[in-house]
TORLOMAR-718082 format. One record per residue (C-alpha): residue number from 1; residue in three letters; z, x, y. Coordinates in nm, 4 decimals, padded with zeros to 6 digits, m for minus. Each point is the difference from the previous one (the first is absolute). Layout:
residues N
(node NUM ALA (Z X Y))
...
end
This chain:
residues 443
(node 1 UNK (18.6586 09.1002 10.1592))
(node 2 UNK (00.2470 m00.3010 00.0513))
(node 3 UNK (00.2856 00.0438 m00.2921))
(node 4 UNK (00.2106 m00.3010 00.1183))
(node 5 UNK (00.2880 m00.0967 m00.1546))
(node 6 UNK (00.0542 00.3728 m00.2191))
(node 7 UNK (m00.2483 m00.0736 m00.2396))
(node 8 UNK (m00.2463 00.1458 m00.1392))
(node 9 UNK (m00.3085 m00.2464 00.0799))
(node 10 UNK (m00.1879 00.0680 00.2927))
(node 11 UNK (m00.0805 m00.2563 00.2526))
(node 12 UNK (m00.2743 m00.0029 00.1981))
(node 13 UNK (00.0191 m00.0721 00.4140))
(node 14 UNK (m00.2950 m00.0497 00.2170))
(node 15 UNK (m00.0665 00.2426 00.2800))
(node 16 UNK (00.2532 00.0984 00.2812))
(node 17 UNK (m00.0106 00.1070 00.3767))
(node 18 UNK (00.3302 00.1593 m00.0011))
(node 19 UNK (00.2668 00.1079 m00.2669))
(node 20 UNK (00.2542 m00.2285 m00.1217))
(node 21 UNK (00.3348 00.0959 m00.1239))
(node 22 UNK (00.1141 m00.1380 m00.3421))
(node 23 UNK (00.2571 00.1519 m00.3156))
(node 24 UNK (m00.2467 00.1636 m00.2019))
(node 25 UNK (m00.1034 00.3579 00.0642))
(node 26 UNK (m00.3831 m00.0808 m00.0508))
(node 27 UNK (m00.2075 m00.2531 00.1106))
(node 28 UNK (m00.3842 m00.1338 m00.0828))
(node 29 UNK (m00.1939 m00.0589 00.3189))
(node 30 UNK (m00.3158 00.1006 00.1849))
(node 31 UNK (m00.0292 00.0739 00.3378))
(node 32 UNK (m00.3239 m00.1386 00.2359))
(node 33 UNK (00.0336 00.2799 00.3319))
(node 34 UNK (m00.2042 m00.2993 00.2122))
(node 35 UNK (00.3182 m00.2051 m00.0008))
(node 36 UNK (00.1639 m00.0527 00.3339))
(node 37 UNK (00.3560 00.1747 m00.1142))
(node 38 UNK (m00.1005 00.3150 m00.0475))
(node 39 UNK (00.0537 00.2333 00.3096))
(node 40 UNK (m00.2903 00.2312 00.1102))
(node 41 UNK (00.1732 00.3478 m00.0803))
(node 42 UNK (00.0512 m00.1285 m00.3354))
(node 43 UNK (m00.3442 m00.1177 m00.0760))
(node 44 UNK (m00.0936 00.3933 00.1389))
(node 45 UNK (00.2392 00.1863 m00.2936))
(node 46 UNK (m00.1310 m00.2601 m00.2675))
(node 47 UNK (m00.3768 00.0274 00.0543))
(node 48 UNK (00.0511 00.4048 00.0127))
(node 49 UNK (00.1878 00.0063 m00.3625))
(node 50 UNK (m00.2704 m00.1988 m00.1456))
(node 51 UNK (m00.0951 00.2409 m00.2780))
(node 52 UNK (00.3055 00.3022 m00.0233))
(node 53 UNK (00.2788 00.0046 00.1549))
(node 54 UNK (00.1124 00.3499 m00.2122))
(node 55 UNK (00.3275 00.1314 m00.0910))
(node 56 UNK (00.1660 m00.1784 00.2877))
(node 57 UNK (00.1797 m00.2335 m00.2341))
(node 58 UNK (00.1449 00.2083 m00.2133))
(node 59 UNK (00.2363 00.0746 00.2525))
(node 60 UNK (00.0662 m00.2697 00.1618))
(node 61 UNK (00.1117 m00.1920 m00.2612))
(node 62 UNK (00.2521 00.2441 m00.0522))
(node 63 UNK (00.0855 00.0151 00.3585))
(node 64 UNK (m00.0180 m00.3973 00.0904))
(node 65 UNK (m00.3083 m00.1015 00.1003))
(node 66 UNK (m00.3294 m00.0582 m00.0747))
(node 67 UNK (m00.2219 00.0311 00.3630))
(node 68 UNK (m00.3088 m00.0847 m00.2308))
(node 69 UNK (m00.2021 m00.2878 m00.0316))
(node 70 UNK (m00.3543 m00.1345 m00.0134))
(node 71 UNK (m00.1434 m00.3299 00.0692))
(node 72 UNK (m00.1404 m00.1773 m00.2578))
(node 73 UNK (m00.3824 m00.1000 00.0878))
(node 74 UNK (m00.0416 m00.3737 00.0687))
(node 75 UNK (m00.2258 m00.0240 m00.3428))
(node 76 UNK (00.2955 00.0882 m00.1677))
(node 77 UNK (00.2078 m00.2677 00.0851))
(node 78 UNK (00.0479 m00.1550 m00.3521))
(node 79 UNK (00.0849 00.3432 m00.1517))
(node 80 UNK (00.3418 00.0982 m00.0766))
(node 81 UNK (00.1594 00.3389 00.1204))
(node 82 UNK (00.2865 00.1486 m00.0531))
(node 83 UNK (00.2503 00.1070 00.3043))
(node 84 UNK (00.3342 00.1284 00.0210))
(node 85 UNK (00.2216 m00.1784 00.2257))
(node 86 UNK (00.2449 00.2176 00.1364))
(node 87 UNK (m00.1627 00.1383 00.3050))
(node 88 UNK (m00.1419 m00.3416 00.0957))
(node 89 UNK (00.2413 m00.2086 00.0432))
(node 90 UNK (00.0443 m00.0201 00.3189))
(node 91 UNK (m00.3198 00.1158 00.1629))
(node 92 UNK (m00.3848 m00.1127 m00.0024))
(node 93 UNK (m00.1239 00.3326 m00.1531))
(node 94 UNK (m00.2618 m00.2002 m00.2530))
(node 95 UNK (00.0244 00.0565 m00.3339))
(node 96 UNK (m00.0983 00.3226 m00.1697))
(node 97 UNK (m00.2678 m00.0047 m00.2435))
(node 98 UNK (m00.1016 00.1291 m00.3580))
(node 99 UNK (m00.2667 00.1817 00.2013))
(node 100 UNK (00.3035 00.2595 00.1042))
(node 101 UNK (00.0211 00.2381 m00.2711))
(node 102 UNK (00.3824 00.0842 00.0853))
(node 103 UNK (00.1098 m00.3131 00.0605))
(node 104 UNK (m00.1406 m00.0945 m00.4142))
(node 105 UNK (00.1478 00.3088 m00.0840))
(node 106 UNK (00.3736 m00.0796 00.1115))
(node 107 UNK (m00.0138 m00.3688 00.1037))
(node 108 UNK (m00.0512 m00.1722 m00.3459))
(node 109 UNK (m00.0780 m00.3236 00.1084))
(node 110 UNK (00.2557 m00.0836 m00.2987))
(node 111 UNK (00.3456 m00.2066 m00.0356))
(node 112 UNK (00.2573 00.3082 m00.0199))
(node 113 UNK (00.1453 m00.1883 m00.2813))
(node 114 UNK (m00.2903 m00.0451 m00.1810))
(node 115 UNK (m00.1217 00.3584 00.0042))
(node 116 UNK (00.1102 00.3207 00.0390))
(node 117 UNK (m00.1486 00.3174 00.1930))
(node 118 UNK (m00.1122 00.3378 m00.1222))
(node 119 UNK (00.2698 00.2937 00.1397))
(node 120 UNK (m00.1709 00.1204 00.3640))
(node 121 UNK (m00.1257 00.3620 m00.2059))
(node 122 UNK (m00.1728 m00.1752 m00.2607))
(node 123 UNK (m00.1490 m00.2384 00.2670))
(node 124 UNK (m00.1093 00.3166 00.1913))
(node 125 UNK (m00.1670 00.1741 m00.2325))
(node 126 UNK (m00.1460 m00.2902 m00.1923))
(node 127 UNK (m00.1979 m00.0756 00.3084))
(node 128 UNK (m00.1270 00.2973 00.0789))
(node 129 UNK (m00.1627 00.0778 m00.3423))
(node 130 UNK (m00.1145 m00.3647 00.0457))
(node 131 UNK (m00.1496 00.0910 00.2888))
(node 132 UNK (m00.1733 00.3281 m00.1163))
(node 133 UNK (m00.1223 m00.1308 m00.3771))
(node 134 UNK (m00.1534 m00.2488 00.2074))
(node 135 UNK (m00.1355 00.1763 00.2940))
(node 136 UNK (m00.1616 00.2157 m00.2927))
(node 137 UNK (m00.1461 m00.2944 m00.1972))
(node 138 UNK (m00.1281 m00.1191 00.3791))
(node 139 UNK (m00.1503 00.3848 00.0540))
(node 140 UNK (m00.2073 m00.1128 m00.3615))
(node 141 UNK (m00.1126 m00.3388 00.0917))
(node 142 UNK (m00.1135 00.1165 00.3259))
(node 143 UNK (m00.1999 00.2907 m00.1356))
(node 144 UNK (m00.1637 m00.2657 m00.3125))
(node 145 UNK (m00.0918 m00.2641 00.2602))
(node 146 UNK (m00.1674 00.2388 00.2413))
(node 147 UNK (m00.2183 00.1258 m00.2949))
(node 148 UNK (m00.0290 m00.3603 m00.0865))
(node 149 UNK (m00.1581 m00.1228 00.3243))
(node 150 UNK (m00.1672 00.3569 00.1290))
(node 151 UNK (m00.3454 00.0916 m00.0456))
(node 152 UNK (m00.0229 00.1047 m00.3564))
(node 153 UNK (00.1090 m00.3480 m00.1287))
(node 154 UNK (m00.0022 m00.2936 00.1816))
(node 155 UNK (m00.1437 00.1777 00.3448))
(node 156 UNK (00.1902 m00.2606 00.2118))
(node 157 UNK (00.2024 00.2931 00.2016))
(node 158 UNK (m00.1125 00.3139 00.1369))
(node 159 UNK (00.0991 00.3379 00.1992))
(node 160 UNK (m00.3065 m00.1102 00.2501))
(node 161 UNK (00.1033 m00.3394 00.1102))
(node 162 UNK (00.2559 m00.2359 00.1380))
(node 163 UNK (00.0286 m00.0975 m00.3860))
(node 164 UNK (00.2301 00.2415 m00.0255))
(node 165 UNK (00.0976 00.1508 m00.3815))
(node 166 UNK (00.3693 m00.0793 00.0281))
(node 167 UNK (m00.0522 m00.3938 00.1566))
(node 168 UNK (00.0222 m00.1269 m00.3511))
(node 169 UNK (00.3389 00.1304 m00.0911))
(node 170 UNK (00.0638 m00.1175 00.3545))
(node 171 UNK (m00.1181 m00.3380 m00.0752))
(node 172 UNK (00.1805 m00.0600 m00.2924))
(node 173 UNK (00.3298 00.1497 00.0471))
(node 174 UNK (m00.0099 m00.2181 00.3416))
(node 175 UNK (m00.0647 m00.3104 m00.2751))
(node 176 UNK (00.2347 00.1393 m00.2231))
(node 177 UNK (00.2934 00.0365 00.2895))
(node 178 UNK (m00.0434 m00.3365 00.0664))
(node 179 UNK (00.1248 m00.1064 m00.3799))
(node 180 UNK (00.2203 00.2322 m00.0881))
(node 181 UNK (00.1016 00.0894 00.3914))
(node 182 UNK (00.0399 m00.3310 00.0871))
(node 183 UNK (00.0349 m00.2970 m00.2163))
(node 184 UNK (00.1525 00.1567 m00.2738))
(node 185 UNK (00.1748 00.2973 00.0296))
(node 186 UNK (00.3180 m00.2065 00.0133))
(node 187 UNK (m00.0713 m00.0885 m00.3188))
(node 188 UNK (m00.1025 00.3260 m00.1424))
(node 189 UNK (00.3944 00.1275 00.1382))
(node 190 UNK (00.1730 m00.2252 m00.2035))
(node 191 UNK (m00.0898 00.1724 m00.2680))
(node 192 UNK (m00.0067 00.3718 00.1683))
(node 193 UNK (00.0218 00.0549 00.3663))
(node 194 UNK (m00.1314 00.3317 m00.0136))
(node 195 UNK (m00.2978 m00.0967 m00.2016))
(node 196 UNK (m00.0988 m00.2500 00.2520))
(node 197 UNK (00.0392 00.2970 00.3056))
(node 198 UNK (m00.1992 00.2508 m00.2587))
(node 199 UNK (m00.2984 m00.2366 m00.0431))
(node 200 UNK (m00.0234 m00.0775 00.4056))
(node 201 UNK (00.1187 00.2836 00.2116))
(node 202 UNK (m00.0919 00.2613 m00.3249))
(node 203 UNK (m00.3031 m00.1281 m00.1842))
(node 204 UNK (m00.1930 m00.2344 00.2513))
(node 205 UNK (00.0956 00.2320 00.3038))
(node 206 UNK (m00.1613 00.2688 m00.2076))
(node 207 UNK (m00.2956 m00.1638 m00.1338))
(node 208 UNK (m00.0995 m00.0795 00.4093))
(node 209 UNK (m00.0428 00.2877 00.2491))
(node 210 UNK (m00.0114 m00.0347 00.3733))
(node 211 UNK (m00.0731 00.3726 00.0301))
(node 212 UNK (m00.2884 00.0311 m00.2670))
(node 213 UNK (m00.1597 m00.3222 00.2526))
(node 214 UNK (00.0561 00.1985 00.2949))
(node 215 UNK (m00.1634 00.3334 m00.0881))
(node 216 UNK (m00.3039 m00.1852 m00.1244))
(node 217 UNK (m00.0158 m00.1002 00.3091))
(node 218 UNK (00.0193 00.3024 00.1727))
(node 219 UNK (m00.2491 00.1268 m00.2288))
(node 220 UNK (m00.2790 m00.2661 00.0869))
(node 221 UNK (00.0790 00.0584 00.3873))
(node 222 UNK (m00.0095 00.3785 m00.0403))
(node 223 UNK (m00.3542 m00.0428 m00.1286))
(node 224 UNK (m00.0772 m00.2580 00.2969))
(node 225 UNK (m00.0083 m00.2900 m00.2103))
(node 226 UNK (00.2438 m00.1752 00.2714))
(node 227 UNK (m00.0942 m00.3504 m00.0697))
(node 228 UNK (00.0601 00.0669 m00.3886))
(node 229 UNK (00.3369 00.1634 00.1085))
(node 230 UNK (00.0959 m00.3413 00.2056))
(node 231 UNK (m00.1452 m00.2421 m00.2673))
(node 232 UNK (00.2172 00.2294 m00.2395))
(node 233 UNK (00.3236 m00.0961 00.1565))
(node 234 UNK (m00.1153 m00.3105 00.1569))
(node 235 UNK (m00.1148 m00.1956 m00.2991))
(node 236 UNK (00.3433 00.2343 m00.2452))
(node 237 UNK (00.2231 m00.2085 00.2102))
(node 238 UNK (m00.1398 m00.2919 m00.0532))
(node 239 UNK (m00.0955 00.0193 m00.3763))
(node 240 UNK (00.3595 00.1161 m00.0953))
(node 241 UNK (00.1976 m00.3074 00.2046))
(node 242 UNK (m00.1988 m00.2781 m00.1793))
(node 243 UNK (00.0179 00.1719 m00.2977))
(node 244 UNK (00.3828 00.0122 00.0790))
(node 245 UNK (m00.0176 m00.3951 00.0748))
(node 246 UNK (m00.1861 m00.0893 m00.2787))
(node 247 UNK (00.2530 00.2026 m00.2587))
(node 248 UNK (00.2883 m00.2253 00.1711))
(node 249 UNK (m00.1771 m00.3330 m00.0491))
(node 250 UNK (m00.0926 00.0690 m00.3483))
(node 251 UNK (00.3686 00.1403 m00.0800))
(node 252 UNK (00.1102 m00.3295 00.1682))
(node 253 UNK (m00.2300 m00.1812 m00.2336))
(node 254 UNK (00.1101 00.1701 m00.3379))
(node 255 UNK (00.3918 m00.0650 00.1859))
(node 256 UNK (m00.0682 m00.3649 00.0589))
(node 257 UNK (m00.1216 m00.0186 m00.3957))
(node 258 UNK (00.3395 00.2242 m00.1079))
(node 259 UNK (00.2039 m00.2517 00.1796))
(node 260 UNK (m00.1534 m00.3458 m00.1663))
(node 261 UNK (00.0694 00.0951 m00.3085))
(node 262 UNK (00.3155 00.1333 00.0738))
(node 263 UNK (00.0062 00.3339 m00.1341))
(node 264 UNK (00.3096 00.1544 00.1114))
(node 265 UNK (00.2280 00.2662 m00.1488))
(node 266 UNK (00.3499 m00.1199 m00.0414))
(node 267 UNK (00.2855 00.2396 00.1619))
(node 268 UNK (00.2168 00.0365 m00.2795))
(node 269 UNK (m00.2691 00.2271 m00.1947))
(node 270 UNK (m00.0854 00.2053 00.3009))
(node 271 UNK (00.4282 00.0522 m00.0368))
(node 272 UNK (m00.0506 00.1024 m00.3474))
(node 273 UNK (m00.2828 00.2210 00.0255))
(node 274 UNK (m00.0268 00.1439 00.3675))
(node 275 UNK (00.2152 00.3062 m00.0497))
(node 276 UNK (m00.1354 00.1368 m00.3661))
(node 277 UNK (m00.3938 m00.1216 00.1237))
(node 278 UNK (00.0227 00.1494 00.3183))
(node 279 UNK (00.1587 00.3770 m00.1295))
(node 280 UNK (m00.2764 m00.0261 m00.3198))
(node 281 UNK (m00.2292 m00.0463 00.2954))
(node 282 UNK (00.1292 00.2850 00.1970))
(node 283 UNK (m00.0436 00.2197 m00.3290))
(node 284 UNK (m00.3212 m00.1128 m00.0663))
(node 285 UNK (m00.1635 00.0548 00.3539))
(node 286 UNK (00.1820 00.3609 00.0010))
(node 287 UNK (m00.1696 00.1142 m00.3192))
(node 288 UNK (m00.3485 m00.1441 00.1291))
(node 289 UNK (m00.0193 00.1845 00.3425))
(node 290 UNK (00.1042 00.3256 m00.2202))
(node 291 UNK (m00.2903 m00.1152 m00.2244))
(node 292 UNK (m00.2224 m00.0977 00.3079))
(node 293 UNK (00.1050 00.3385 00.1620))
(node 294 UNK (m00.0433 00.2412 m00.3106))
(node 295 UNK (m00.3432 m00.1293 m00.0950))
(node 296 UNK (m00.0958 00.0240 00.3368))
(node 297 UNK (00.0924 00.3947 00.0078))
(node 298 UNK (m00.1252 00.0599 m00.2983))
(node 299 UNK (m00.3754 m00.1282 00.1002))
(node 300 UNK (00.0503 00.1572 00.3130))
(node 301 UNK (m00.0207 00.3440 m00.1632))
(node 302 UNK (m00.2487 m00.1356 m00.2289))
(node 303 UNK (m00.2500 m00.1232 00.2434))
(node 304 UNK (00.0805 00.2318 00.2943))
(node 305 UNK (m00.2509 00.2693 m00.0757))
(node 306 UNK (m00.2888 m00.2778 m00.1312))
(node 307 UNK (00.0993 m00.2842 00.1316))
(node 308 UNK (00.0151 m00.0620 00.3245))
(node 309 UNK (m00.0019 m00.3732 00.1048))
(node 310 UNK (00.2948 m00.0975 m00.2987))
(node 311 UNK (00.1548 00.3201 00.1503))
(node 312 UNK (00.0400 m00.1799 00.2975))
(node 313 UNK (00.1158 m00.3176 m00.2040))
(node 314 UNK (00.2751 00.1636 m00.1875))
(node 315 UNK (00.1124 00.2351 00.3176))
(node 316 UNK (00.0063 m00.3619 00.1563))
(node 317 UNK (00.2455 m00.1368 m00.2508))
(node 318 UNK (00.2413 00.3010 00.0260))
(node 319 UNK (00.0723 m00.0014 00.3671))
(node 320 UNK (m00.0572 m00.4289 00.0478))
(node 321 UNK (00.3538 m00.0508 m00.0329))
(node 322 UNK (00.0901 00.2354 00.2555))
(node 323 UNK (m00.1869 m00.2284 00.2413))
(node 324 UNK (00.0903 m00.3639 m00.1318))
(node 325 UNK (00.3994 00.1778 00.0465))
(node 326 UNK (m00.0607 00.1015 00.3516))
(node 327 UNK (m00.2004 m00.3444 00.1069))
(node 328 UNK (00.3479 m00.1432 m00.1624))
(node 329 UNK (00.1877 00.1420 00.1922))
(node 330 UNK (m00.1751 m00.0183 00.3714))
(node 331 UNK (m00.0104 m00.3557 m00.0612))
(node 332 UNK (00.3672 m00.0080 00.0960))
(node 333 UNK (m00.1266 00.0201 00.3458))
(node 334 UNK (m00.1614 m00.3409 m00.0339))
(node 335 UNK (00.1680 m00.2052 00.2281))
(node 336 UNK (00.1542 00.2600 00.1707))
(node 337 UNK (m00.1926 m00.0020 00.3823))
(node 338 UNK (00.0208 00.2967 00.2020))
(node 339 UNK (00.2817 00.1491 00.1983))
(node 340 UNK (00.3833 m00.1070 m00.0133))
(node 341 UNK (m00.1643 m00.3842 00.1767))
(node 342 UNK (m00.1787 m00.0015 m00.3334))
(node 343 UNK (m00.3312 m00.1306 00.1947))
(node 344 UNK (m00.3195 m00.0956 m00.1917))
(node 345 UNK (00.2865 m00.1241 m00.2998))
(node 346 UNK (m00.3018 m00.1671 m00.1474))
(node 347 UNK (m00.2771 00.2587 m00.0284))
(node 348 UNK (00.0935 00.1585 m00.3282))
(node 349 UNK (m00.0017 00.3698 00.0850))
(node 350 UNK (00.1073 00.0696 m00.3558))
(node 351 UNK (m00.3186 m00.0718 m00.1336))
(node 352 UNK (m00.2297 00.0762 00.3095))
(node 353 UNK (00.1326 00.3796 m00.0294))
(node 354 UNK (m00.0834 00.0176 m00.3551))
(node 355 UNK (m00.3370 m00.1121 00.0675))
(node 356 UNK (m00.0226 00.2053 00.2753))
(node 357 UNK (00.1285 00.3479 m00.1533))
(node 358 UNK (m00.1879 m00.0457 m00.3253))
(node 359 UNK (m00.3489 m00.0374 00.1865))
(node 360 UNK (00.0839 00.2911 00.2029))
(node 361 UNK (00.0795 00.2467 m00.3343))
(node 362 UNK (m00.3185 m00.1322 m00.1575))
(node 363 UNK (m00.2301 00.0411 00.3113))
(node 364 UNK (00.1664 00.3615 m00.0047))
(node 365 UNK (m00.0552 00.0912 m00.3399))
(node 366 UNK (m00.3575 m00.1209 00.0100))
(node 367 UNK (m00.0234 00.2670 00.3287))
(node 368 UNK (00.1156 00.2634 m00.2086))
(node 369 UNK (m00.2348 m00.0902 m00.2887))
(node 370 UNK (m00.2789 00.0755 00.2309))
(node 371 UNK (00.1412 00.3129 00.1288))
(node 372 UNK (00.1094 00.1476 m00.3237))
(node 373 UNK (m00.2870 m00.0067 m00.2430))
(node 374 UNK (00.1509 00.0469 m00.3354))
(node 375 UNK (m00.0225 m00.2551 m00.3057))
(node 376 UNK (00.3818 00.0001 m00.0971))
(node 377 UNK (00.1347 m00.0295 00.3989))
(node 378 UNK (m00.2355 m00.3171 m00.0491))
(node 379 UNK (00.1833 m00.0903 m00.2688))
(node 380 UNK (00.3106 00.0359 00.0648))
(node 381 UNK (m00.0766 m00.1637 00.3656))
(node 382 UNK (m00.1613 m00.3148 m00.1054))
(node 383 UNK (00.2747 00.0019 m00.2864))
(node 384 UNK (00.2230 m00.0274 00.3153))
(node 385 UNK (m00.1970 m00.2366 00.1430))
(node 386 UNK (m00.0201 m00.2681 m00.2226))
(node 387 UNK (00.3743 00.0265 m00.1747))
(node 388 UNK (00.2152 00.0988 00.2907))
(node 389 UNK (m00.1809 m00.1676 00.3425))
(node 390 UNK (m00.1397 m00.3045 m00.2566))
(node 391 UNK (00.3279 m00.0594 m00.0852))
(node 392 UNK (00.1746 00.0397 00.3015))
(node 393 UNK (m00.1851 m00.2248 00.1983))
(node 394 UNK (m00.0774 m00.3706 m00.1084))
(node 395 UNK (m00.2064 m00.2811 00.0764))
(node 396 UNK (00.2050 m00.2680 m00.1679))
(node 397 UNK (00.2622 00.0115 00.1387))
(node 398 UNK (m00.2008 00.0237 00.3185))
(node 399 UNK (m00.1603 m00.3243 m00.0052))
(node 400 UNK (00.3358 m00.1501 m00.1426))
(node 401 UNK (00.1553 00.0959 00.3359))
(node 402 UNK (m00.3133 m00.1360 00.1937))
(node 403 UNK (m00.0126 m00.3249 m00.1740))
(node 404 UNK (00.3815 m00.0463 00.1198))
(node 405 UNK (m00.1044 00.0584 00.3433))
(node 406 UNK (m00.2994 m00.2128 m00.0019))
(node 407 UNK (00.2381 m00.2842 m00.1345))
(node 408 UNK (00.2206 00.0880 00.2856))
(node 409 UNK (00.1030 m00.1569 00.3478))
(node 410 UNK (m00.1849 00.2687 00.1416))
(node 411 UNK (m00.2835 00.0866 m00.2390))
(node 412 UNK (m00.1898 00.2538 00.2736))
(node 413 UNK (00.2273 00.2357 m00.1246))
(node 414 UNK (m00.1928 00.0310 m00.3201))
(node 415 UNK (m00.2685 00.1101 00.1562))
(node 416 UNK (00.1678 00.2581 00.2262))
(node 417 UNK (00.1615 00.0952 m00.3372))
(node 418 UNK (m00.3027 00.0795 m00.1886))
(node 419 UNK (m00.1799 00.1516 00.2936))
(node 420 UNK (00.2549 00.2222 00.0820))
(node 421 UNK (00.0119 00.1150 m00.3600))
(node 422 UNK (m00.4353 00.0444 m00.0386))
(node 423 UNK (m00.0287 00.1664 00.3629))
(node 424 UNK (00.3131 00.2089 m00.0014))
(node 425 UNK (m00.1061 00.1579 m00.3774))
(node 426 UNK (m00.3725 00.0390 00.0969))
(node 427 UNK (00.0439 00.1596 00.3318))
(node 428 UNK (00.2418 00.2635 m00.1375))
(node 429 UNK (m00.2382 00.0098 m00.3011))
(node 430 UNK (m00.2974 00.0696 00.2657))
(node 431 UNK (00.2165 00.3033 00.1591))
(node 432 UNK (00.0933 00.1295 m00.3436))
(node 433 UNK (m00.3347 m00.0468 m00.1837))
(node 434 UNK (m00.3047 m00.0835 00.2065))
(node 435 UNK (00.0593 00.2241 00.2619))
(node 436 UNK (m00.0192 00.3026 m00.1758))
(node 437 UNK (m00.2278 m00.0993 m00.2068))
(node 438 UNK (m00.2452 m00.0620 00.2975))
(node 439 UNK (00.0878 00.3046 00.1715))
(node 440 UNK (m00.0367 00.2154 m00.3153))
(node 441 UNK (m00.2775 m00.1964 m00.0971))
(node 442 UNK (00.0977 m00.0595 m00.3391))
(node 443 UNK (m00.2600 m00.1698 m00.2047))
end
């Protein structure tokens, strides 16, 4: 956002190869990664942090500088983000995006005279209940649509093809990322940052699974239906990117509309409200997840001797959070690279070992659900399953990070992204699940 001259009305500016220096602390501009100014090591830490960058800027705000940033995709061009200035000045990191849940969550994208900041504790835990009320309401929506679109509704999806039960959740959060991931989670964080991480990295990170894809997978190949198995992943990856693209050009569309008839918020009342809105907000999403959370337990007990696939469902909601909190967290290493040279700065590693470590708990719990025949182990595993490795792993924010590098000067490393991810998971899925199911002979 460009606050020129200490007001209070935003100005828009066009999009930028490199950061300029002026008096105000925050600045309106987009950043196109195909421009000639940006260096090469840059471009590699912006296309990693394309969906989470994590805690990381929690602390270093307080500690000087924000490292962080993501490119803004070409089709975005015309949108504005909010950046904070101080760490820019006088390099060619690009600018960091609303896509970076931290960098919403401290960097306001506000005038510091026009509005003031929650205390760091309040921001903390406001957040992280965001994140879990969410991730819980995601854990729902994924469990609704899969009935939805499975075989005793619609019959579109199915545990015996590469229409795999969880693509539609996949499919739509991808869409859904796009709007609210994209195009306007700036907008959504003028009102509350933490809402707009909650509904990405918590609800649409939860409502997509990269390890529910995978075992399906490994389930079709451990039967020998290889092809179905490849078509599985083949045709996932592709479904889930356009339907990625296609939520960004429709956001852009509704944006464009927003725009023209000039609906914007004016800073003073964000002043007057933003404090008392935000901490009725913080109240409000505390007393749900205890809500979301007690219900939960209480049909838990209900169900768990009658019940067993909303068992599952309500074991799912308890321990969700647990994984949208740790997938929060790893994303720090987004970014990161490998080794004090910090190599391979733009493969997000972050995100890859959530993916990665989630698919490898659920291909082990489904090994011990064929060695240990007993109907509440089942439960409680596939509880497991689809609450903690569901939410720990994402496909959102997968394909966020994918369409960056397509967009990129070097957009090969999308694919060596997402193949790394899909072979990595299913060969250590293959070790841990089909090969002792073969050798047991487990039907």
């Amino acid at each position: 956002m460009d606050y020129g001259h200490n007001d209070c009305e935003p100005r828009r500016s066009g999009s930028f190869s490199r950061i300029s220096s002026t008096n105000s602390s925050f600045r309106r501009q987009s950043f196109n990664f195909n421009q000639s100014g940006a260096n090469d090591d840059s471009d590699h830490l912006s296309v990693s942090e394309a969906g989470d960058i994590g805690d990381r800027a929690l602390h270093s705000k307080r500690h000087s500088g924000n490292e962080s940033g993501r490119p803004v995709f070409p089709f975005e061009e015309n949108l504005v983000l909010p950046i904070q200035e101080h760490s820019f000045k006088e390099s060619h990191l690009p600018t960091p995006s609303p896509s970076s849940p931290d960098a919403i969550l401290h960097d306001k994208g506000q005038n510091q005279d026009c509005k003031k900041e929650l205390p760091w504790f309040m921001t903390y835990i406001s957040s992280r209940v965001h994140l879990a009320v969410l991730g819980i309401l995601g854990v729902l929506t994924r469990y609704l649509l899969e009935k939805l679109f499975g075989p005793q509704v619609v019959g579109a999806t199915s545990d015996n093809s590469y229409m795999y039960v969880d693509l539609p959740p996949n499919m739509i959060g991808s869409f859904l990322m796009g709007w609210f991931g994209v195009v306007f989670k700036g907008d959504i964080s003028k009102f509350s940052p933490e809402l707009a991480v909650g509904l990405t990295t918590g609800y649409l990170g939860s409502l997509t699974t990269f390890s529910g894809w995978n075992q399906k997978m490994l389930e079709l190949s451990v039967n020998g239906q290889w092809v179905f198995s490849f078509l599985g992943f083949f045709l996932g990856l592709f479904l889930v990117a356009y339907s990625f693209i296609f939520g960004v050009e429709t956001a852009k569309g509704v944006k464009w509309v927003f725009n023209k008839t000039n609906l914007n918020s004016k800073c003073g009342f964000e002043l007057k409200n933003n404090i008392i809105s935000e901490s009725i907000l913080i109240v409000l999403m505390i007393t749900l997840l205890g809500l979301l959370w007690g219900v939960s337990i209480a049909l838990l007990k209900r169900d768990f001797e009658s019940d067993k696939s909303t068992s599952q469902l309500w074991l799912g909601c308890i321990v969700g959070p647990i994984g949208v909190w740790i997938r929060f967290y790893l994303a720090k290493f987004n970014g990161k690279g490998l080794g004090r040279q910090h190599i391979m700065k733009w493969m997000p590693f972050g995100t890859l070992i959530a993916n990665v470590s989630a698919s490898c708990i659920m291909a082990t719990f489904a090994t011990l659900k064929k060695a240990v025949k007993d109907e509440h182990f089942d439960i409680v595993a596939t509880g497991i399953q689809f609450g903690l490795c569901g939410c720990l792993s994402t496909v959102s924010t997968f394909i966020a990070e994918f369409g960056a590098m397509r967009e990129s000067v070097d957009p090969w490393k999308a694919y060596v992204y997402a193949f790394t991810t899909m072979i990595v998971s299913f060969v250590f899925g293959t070790f841990i699940y089909s090969v002792p199911v073969w050798a047991k002979s487990w039907s």
